[in-house]
Each structure stands twice: as structure tokens, then as C-alpha cells.
PARO-748169 format. One line per field, with one value per atom (N, C-alpha, C, O): x, y, z; residue number from 1. Coordinates in steps of 0.02 Angstrom, whole numbers, m for minus. Example, Ala and Ser with C-alpha at 12.3 -4.5 7.8 and 13.67 -1.06 7.14 Angstrom:
BEGIN
u	(660  615  660  712  642  684  645  670)
v	(m284  m225  m165  m166  m112  m53  2  57)
w	(390  390  390  423  354  357  394  402)
seq	(1  1  1  1  2  2  2  2)
END
This chain:
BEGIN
u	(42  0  45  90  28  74  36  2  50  2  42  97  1  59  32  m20  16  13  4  29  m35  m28  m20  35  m70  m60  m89  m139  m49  m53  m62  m50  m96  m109  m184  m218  m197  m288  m323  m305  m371  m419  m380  m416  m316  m261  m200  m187  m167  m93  m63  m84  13  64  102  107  122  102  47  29  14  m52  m51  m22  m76  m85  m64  m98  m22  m12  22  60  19  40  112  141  157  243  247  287  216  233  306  321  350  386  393  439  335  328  309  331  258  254  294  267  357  417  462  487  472  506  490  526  416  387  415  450  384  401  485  504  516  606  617  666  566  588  563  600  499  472  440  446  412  393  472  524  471  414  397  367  412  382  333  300  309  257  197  217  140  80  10  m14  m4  m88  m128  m106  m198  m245  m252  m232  m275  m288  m293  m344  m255  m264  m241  m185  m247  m209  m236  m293  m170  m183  m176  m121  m208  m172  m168  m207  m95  m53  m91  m125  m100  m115  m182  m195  m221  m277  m319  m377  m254  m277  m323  m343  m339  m371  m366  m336  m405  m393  m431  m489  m423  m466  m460  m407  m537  m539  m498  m438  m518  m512  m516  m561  m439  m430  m391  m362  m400  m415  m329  m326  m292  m206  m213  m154  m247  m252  m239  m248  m209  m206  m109  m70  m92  m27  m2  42  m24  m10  m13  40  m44  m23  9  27  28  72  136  177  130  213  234  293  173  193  192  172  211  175  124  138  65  16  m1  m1  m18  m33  m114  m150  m117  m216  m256  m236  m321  m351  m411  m441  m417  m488  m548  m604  m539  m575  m559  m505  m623  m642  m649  m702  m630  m663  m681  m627  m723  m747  m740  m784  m720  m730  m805  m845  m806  m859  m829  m775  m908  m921  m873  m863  m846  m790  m773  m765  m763  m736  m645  m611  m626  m551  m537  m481  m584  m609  m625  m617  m647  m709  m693  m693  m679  m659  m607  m611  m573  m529  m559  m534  m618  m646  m618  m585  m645  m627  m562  m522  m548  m492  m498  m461  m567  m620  m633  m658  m622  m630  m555  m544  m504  m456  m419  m370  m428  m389  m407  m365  m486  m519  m563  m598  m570  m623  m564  m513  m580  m530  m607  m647  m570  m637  m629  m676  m553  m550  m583  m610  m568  m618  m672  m704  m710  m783  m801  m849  m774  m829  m816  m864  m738  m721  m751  m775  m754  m775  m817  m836  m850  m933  m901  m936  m832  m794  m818  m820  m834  m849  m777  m727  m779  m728  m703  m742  m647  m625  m610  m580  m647  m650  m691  m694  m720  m738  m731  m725  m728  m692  m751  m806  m732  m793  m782  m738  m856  m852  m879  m926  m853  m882  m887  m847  m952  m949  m1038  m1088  m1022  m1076  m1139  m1122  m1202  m1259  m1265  m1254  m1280  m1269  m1198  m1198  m1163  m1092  m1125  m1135  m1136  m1163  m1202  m1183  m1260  m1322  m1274  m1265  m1238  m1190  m1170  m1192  m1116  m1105  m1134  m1114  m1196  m1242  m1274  m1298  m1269  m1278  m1216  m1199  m1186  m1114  m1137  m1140  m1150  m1174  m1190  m1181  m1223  m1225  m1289  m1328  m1328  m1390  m1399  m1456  m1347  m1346  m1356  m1378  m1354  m1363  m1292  m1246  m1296  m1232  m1174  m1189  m1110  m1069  m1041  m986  m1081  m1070  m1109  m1097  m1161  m1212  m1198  m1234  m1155  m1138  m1080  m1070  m1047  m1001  m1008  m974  m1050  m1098  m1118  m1095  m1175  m1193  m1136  m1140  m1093  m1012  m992  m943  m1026  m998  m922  m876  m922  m835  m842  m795  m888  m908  m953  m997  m952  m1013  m1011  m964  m1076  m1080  m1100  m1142  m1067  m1090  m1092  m1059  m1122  m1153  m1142  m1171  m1094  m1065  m1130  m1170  m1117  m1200  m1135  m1103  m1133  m1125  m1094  m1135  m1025  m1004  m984  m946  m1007  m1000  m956  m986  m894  m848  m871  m911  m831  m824  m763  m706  m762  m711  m680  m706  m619  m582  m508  m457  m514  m465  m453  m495  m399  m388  m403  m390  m432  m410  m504  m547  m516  m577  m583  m528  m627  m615  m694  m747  m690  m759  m773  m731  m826  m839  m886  m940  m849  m882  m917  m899  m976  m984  m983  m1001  m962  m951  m1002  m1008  m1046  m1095  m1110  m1125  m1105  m1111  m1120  m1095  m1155  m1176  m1153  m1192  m1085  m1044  m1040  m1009  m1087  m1087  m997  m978  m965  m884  m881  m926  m843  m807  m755  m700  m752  m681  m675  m705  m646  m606  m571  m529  m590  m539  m517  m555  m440  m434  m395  m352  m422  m368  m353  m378  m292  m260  m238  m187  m263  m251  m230  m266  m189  m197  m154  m125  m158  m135  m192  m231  m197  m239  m249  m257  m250  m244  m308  m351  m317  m393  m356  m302  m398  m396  m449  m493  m445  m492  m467  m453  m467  m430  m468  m433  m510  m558  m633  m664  m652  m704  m732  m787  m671  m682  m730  m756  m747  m762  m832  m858  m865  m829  m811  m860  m760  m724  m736  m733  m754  m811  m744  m722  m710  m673  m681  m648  m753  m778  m800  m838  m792  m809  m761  m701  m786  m733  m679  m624  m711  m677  m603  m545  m621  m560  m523  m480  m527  m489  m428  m436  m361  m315  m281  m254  m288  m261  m184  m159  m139  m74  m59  m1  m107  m83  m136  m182  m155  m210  m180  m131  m216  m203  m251  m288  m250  m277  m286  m244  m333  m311  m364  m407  m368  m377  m348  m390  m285  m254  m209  m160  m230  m192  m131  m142  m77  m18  m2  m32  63  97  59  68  29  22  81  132  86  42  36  76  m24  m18  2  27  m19  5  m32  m84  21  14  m10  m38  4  20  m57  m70  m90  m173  m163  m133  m213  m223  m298  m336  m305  m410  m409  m375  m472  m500  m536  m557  m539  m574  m636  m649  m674  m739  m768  m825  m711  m709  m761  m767  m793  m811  m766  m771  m722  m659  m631  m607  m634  m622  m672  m661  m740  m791  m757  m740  m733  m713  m624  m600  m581  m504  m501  m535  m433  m439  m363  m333  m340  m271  m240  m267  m156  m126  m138  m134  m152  m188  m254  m265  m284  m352  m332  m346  m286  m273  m217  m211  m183  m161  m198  m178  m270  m314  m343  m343  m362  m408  m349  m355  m282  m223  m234  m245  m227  m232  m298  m302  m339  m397  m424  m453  m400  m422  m356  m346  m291  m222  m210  m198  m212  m179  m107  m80  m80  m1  44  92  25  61  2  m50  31  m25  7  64  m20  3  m15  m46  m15  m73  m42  12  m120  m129  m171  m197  m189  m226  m198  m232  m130  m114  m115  m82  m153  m175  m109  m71  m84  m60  m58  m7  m134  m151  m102  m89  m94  m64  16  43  23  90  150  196  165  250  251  207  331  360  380  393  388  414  475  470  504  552  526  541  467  452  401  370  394  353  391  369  455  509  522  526  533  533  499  513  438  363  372  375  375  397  438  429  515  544  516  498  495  473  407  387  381  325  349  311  416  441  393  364  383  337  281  257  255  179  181  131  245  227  186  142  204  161  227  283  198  229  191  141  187  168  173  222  130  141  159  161  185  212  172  124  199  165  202  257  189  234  239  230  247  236  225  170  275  233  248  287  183  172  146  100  203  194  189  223  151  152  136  144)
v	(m59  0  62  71  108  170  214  221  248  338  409  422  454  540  561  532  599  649  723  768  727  771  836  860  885  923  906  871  937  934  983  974  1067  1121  1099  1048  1174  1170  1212  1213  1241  1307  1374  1422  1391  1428  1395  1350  1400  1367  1417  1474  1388  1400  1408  1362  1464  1539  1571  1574  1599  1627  1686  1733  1698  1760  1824  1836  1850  1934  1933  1981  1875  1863  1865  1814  1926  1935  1904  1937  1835  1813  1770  1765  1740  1721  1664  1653  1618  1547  1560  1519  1612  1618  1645  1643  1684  1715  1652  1651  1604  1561  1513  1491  1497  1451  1460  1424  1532  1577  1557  1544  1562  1562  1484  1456  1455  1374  1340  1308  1346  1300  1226  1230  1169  1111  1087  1114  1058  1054  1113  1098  1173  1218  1245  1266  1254  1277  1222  1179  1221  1168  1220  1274  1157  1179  1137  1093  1127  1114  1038  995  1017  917  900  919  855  785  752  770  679  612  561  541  547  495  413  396  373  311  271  245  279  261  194  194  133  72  76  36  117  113  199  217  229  276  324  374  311  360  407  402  474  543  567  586  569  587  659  689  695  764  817  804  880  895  1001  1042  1013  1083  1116  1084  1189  1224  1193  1182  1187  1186  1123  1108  1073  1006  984  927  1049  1041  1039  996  1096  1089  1032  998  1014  960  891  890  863  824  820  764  878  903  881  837  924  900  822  803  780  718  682  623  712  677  606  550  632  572  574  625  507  508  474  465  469  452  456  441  478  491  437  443  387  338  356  366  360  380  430  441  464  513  522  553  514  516  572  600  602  643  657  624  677  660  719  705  781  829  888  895  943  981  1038  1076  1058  1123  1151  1109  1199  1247  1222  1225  1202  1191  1119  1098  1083  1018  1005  954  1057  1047  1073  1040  1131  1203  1175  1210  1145  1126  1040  993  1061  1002  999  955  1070  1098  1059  1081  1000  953  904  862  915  827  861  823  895  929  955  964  964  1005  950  963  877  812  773  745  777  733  772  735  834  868  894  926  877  886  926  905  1005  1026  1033  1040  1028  1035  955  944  894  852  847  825  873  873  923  910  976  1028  991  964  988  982  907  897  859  775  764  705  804  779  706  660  716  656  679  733  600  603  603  578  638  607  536  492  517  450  393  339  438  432  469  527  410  443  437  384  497  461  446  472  400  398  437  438  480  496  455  419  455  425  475  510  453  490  464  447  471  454  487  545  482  497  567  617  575  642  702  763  667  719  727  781  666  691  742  788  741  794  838  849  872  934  956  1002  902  931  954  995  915  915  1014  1052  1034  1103  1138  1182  1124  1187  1202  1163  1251  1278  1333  1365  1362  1435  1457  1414  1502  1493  1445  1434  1421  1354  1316  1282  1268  1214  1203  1243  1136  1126  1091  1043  1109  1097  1025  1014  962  890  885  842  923  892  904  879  935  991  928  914  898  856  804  774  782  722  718  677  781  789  792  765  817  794  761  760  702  611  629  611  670  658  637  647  611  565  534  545  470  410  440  446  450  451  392  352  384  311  351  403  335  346  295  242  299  257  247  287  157  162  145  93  202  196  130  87  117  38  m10  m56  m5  m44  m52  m33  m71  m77  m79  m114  m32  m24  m80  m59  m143  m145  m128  m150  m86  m102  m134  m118  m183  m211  m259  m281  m261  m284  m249  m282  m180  m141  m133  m127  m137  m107  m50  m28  m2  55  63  38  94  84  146  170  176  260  260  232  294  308  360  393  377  428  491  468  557  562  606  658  589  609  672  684  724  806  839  820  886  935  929  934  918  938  891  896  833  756  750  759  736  724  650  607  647  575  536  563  476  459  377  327  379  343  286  295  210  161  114  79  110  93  34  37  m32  m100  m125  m114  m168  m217  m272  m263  m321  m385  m386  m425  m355  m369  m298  m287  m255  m181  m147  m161  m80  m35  27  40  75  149  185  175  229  280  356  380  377  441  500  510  542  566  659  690  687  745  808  857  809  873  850  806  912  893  821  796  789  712  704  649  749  750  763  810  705  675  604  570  579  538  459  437  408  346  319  298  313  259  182  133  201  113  91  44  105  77  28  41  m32  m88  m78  m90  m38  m44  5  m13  58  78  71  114  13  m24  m58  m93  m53  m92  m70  m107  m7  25  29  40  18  33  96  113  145  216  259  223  295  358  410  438  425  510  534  523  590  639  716  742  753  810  859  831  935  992  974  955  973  937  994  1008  1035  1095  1062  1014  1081  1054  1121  1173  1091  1128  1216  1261  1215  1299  1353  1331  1405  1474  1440  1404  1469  1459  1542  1582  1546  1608  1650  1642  1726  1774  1767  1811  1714  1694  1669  1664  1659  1634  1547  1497  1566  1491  1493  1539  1415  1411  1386  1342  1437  1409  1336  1308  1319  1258  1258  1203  1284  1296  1323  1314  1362  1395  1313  1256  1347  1313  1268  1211  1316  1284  1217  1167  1218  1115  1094  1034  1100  1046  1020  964  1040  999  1001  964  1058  1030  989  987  946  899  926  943  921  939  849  797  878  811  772  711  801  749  686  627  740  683  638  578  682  620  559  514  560  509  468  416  499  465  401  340  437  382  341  294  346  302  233  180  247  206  148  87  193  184  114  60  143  81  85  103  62  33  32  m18  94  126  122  150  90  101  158  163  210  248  333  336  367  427  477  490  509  562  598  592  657  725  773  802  778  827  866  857  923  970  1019  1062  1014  1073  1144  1153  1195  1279  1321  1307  1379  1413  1445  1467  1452  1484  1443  1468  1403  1353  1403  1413  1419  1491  1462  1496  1379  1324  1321  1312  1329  1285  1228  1194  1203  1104  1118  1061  1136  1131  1106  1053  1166  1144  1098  1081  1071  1011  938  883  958  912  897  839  973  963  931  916  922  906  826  792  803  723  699  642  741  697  714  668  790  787  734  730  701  641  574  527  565  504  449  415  437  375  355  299  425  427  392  367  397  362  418  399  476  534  566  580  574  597  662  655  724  768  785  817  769  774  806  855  832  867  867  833  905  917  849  842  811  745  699  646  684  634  570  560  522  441  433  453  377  316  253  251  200  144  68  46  57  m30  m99  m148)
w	(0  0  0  41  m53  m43  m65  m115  m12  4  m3  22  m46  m37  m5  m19  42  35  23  56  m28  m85  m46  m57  10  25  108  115  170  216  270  330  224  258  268  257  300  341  277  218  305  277  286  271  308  287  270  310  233  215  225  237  219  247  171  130  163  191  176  117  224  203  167  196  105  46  102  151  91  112  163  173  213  290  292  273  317  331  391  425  438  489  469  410  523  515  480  440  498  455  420  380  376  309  285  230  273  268  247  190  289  280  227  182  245  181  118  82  111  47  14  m43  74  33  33  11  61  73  16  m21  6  m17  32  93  5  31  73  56  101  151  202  254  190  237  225  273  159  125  152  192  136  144  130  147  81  42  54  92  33  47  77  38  131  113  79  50  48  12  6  m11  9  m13  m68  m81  m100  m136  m132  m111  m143  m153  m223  m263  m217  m299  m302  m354  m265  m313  m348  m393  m332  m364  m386  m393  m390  m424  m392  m422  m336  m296  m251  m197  m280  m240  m155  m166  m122  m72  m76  m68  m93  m78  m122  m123  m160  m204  m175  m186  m135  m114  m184  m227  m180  m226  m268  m328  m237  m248  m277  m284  m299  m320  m389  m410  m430  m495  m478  m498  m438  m432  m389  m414  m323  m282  m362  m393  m377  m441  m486  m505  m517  m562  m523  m534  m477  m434  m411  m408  m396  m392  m452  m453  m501  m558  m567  m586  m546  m544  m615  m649  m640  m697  m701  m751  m680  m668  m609  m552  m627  m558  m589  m642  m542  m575  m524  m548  m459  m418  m369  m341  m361  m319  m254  m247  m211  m137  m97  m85  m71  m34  46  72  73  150  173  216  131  151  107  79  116  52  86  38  126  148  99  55  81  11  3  m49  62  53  52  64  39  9  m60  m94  m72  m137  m198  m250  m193  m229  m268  m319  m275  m326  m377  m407  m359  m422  m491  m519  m513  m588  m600  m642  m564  m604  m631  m657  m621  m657  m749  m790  m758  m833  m870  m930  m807  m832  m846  m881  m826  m840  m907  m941  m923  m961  m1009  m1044  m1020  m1052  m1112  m1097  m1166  m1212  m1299  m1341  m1266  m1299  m1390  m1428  m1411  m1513  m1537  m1591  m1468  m1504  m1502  m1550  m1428  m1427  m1474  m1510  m1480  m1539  m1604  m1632  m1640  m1711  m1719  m1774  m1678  m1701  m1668  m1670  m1628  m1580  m1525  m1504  m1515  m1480  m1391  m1362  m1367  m1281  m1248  m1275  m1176  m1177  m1169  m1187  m1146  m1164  m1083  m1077  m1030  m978  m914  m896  m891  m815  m763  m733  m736  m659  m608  m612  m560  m515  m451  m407  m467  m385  m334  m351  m256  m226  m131  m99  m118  m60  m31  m61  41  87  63  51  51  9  48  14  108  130  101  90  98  85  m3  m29  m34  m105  m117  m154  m89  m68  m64  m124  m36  2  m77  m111  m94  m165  m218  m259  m213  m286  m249  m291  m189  m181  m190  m150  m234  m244  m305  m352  m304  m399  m392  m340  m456  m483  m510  m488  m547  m549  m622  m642  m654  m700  m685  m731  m602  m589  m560  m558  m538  m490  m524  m559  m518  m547  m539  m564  m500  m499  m545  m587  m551  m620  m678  m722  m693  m757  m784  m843  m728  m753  m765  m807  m734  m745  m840  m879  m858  m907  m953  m1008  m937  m984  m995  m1032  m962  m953  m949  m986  m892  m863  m799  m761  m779  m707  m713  m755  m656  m637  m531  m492  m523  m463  m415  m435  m343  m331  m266  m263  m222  m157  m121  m135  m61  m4  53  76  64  126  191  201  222  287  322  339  334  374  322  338  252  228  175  125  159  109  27  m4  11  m49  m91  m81  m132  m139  m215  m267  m213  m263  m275  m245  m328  m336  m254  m215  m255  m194  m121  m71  m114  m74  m55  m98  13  52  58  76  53  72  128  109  183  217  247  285  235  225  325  336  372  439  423  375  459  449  539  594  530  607  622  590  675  715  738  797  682  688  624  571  631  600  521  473  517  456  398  345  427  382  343  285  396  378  371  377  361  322  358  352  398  385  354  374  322  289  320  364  292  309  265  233  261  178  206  250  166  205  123  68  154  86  124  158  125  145  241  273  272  339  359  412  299  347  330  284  387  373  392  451  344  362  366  324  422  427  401  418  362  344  360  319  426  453  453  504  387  399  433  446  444  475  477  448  540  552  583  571  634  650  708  712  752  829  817  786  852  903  882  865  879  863  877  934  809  843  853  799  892  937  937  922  967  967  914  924  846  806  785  785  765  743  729  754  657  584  618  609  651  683  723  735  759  801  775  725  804  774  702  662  699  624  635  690  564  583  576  587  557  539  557  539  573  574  556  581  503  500  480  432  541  572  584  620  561  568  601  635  595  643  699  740  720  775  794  760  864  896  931  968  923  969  1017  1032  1032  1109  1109  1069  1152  1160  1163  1136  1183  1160  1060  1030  1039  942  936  975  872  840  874  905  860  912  993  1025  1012  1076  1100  1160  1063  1089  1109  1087  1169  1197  1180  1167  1187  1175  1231  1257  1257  1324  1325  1275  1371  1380  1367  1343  1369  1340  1275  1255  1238  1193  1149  1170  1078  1023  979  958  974  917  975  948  1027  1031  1015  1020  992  953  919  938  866  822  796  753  841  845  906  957  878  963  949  898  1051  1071  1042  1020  1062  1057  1118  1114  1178  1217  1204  1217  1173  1144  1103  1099  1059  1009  1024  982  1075  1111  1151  1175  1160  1206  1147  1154  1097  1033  1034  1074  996  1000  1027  997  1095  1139  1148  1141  1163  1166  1093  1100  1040  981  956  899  1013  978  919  884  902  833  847  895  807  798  796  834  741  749  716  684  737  694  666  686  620  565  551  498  578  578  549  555  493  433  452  507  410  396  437  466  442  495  458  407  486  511  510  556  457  482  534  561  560  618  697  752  682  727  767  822  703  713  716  738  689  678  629  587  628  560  543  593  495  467  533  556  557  604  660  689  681  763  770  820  690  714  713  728  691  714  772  793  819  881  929  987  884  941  929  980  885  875  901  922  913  981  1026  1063  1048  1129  1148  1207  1104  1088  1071  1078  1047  1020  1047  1004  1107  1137  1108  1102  1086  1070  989  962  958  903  851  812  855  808  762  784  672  640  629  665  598  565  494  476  450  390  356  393  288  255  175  158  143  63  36  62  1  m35  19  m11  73  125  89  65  82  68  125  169  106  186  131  89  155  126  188  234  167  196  170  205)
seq	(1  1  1  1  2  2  2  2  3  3  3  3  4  4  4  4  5  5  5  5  6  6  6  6  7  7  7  7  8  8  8  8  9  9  9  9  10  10  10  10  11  11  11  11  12  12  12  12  13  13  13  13  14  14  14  14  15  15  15  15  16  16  16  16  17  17  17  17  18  18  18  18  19  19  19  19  20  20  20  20  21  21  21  21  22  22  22  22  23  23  23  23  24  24  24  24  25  25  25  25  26  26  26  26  27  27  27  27  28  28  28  28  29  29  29  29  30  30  30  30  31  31  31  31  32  32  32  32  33  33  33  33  34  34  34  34  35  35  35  35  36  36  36  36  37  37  37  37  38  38  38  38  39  39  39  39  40  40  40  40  41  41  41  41  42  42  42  42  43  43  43  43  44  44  44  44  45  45  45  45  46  46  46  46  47  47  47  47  48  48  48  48  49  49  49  49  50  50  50  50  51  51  51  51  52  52  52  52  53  53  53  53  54  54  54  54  55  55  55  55  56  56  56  56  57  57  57  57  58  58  58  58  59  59  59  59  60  60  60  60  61  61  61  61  62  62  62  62  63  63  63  63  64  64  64  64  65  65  65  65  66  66  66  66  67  67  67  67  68  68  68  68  69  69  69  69  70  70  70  70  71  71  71  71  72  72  72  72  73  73  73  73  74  74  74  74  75  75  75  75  76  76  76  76  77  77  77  77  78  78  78  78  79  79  79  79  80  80  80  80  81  81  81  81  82  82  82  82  83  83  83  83  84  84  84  84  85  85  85  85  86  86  86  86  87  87  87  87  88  88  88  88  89  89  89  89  90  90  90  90  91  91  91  91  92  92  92  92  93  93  93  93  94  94  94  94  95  95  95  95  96  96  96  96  97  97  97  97  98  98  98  98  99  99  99  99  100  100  100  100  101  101  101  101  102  102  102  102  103  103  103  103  104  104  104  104  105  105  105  105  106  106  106  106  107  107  107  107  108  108  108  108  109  109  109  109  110  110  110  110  111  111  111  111  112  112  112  112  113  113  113  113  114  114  114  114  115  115  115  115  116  116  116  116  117  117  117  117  118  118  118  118  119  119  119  119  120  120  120  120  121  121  121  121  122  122  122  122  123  123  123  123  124  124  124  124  125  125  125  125  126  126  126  126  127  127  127  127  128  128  128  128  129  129  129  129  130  130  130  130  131  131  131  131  132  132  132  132  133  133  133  133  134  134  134  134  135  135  135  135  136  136  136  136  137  137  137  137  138  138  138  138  139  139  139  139  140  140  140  140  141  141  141  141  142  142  142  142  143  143  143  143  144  144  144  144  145  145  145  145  146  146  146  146  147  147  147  147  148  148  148  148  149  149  149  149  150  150  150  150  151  151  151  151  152  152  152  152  153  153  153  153  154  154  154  154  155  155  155  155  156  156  156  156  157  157  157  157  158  158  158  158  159  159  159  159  160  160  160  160  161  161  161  161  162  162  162  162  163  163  163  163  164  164  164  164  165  165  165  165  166  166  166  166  167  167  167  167  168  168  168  168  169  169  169  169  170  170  170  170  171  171  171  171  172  172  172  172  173  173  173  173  174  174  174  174  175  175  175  175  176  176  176  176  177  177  177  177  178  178  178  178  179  179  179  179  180  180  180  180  181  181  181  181  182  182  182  182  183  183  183  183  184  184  184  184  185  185  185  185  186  186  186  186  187  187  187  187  188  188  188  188  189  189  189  189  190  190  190  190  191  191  191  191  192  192  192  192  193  193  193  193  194  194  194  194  195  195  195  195  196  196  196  196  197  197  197  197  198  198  198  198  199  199  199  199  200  200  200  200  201  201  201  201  202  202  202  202  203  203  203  203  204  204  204  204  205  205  205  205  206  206  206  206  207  207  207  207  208  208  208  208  209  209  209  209  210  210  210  210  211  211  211  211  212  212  212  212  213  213  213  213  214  214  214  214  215  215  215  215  216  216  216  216  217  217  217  217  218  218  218  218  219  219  219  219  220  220  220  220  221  221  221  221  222  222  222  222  223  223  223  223  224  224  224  224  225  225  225  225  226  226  226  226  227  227  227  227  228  228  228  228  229  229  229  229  230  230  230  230  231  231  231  231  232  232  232  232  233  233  233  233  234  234  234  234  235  235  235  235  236  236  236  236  237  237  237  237  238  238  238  238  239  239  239  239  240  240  240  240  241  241  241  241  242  242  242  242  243  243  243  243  244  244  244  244  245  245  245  245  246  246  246  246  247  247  247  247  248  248  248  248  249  249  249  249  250  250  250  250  251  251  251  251  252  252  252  252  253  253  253  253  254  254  254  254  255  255  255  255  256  256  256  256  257  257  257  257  258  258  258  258  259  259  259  259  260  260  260  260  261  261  261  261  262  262  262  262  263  263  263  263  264  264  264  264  265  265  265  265  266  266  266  266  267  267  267  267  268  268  268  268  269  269  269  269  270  270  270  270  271  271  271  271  272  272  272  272  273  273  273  273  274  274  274  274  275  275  275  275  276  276  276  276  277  277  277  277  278  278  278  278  279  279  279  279  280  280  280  280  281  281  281  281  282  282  282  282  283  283  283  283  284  284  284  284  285  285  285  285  286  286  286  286  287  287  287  287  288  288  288  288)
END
């Protein structure tokens, strides 16, 4: 099984448009890995994308992926979604459809929990919604995930959770014969623990995940504050760990707002070594 990556920022990246903070300063002269754009991962054996942020034309380009067969969704978020327009910019080839009335020569499948579909099929304009528009392009087949129950392709399960709030989020459990990775990038909490399928994973990754305090410009979140609904500290997420003996974890979707750089999240991995936690990066494989 081998996984990228593709992008490992939040709903701000690193560096954020206009922002002279220090980690965006640095990004800027660095590049990856200090830089980080939108979520997403791929998995190379079968060609599949999870989630589609606005940066998703370049995150591919740079790994040079050479096919996308399927689609995966975790939820409709704009820093999820907003980079669709790659389902046309891959396969919509318009001197043959006008000059030879030619279809294109492929579709990709989308796939996502019937609720998260609903979500999408509302992203549109007063034309109608832009899953339908692509649809009518026959540059997609839509398939609708039932809740618990595996999808299989090829050799590989994929089994769509769904998490118990407001935001109809997604997580993800992708097995190949006796390993298995959860992909839960935002919006996870409250977090099904006891669910089987997530028991015993060799990898989690995980994200809206606040580490060591003070964050940028020196803010702490109160304990009561809203924003822990749905970020969890690295305490919690050592608690799930444990709790359904996850092996090891890998937390994405990290927030400029967070206020670190690819450095000090080096730091935080030894001062954690025990815990068995990596922090992801833009290009990140994870293979097993």
C-alpha cells in the first residue's frame, strides 16, 4: 500500500496570501516542506484521490500522478471541494468534442456518503450545480457510499464512517489484505473510537489537531471555547491512539493559524517520540 500525501495544510496554508509572519516568510524562501496547501491524499495502487482543495491541480502536477480513476470525498468544505474543476481540466478535451462531436474518453468515479453527495450536488450557480454539469459531460459516474460498509476495489476495502455532527464528515478506512490505514482529515469529533472498523489500524491520520500551546500570536483556547468541538489537542489524540491501539498517527490538515514551522514540528515528534506521532508534510509517502 502506498500513500502521498498530496497536501497537508488546513483552511489557511502556509504561507497565508499577504501574511509577513515568520513561518510564512520562511515558507516563501523554502518551499515544501515548509510551504503546505490544501488536504489531500492519494493512493497510488488504485488511483485514488481523497478530496479535491483548490491547490489540487498543482499538488499532482508536482507528484506527477498520472491518473485519477476515483474520487473520494470526506465533506463539502470549500477547502475540500473548490478545486474540483480538475475533473474537466484532466479529461475534457474541448477541439475534439466541438471539431469530431468526440466524448470524452473517460470517467472518473465519484464516490462519497449519500449525505456528503447531497452537500455537493448544492455547490453551484444559478446554472445548476457543478457535480451535475459534469456528470452531463460524461466526465463522471456518481456512486453513493452506505454507511459501514466496504467499498471494494481491486484488492483494497475502502469503508466510509460517517461522524456524528452537524458537518456530515467522512472518515475513511482503507485496508489491503492485513494492513490498514484511517484517513480522518477534518471535522472528526466526536471521534467513533468504538467503532470496529477503527480499532487496530497501523496508521491514522488525522487532522484539525492543535499542538503545544501558546499558537500564533500567543493565543491559547479556552477550555470551553467552540473551536475544541471539532479541533482535538494532542492529548485527545493520544487518548483515541490508545484507546483503539492505533499504531502509529500522522497528523494533517495542519493551520497556519497554529503559528510552527516544518522545524518545530520536528521538535514536537521527539518531545513525543513515545507517542509514536509523525506530522505530515506536502509529498509525505506512507507505505506498507
Amino acid at each position: 500500500m502506498r500513500l502521498i500525501i498530496l497536501g497537508s495544510g488546513g483552511c489557511t496554508p502556509i504561507p497565508r496570501p499577504t501574511c509577513q509572519c515568520v513561518v510564512c516568510k520562511e515558507a516563501r524562501k523554502k518551499g515544501v516542506p515548509y510551504e503546505r496547501s490544501g488536504a489531500s491524499l492519494f493512493l497510488v495502487d488504485i488511483n485514488a484521490l481523497f478530496d479535491t482543495p483548490e491547490e489540487i491541480k498543482n499538488q499532482l502536477n508536482r507528484e506527477n500522478i498520472e491518473a485519477v480513476d476515483y474520487l473520494f470525498y470526506t465533506h463539502w468544505h470549500p477547502d475540500h471541494t473548490l478545486g474540483m474543476r480538475i475533473i474537466e481540466q484532466m479529461n475534457l478535451y474541448w477541439l475534439a468534442e466541438y471539431i469530431e462531436n468526440k466524448k470524452p474518453v473517460k470517467k472518473v468515479k465519484i464516490l462519497a456518503l449519500s449525505n456528503v453527495m447531497d452537500d455537493l450536488l448544492q455547490i453551484k450557480n444559478k446554472y445548476g450545480s457543478y457535480i451535475s454539469y459534469y456528470e452531463e459531460k460524461e466526465l463522471i459516474s456518481l456512486i453513493r457510499l452506505k454507511e459501514n460498509q466496504p467499498i471494494k476495489i481491486r484488492e483494497f476495502k475502502i469503508t466510509s464512517i460517517q461522524v456524528k455532527s452537524i458537518e456530515n464528515s467522512t472518515i475513511f478506512v482503507i485496508e489491503n489484505k492485513n494492513k490498514k490505514i484511517i484517513y480522518a482529515p477534518c471535522n472528526v469529533k466526536p471521534f467513533p473510537v468504538n467503532n470496529i472498523k477503527i480499532q487496530n489500524a497501523d496508521i491514522l491520520i488525522i487532522g484539525n489537531v492543535f499542538h503545544d500551546e501558546p499558537l500564533k500570536d500567543n493565543y491559547l483556547i479556552p477550555i470551553n471555547n467552540p473551536l475544541r468541538d471539532n479541533a482535538s489537542s494532542l492529548q485527545e489524540i493520544f487518548k483515541i491512539k490508545k484507546q483503539a491501539n492505533i499504531d502509529k498517527i500522522v497528523i494533517t490538515h495542519i493551520k497556519e493559524e497554529w503559528g510552527k514551522s516544518f522545524d518545530d514540528y520536528i521538535k514536537i515528534e521527539k518531545k513525543y517520540k513515545k507517542e509514536n506521532i509523525k506530522f505530515a508534510y506536502d509529498g509525505m509517502q506512507i507505505n506498507l
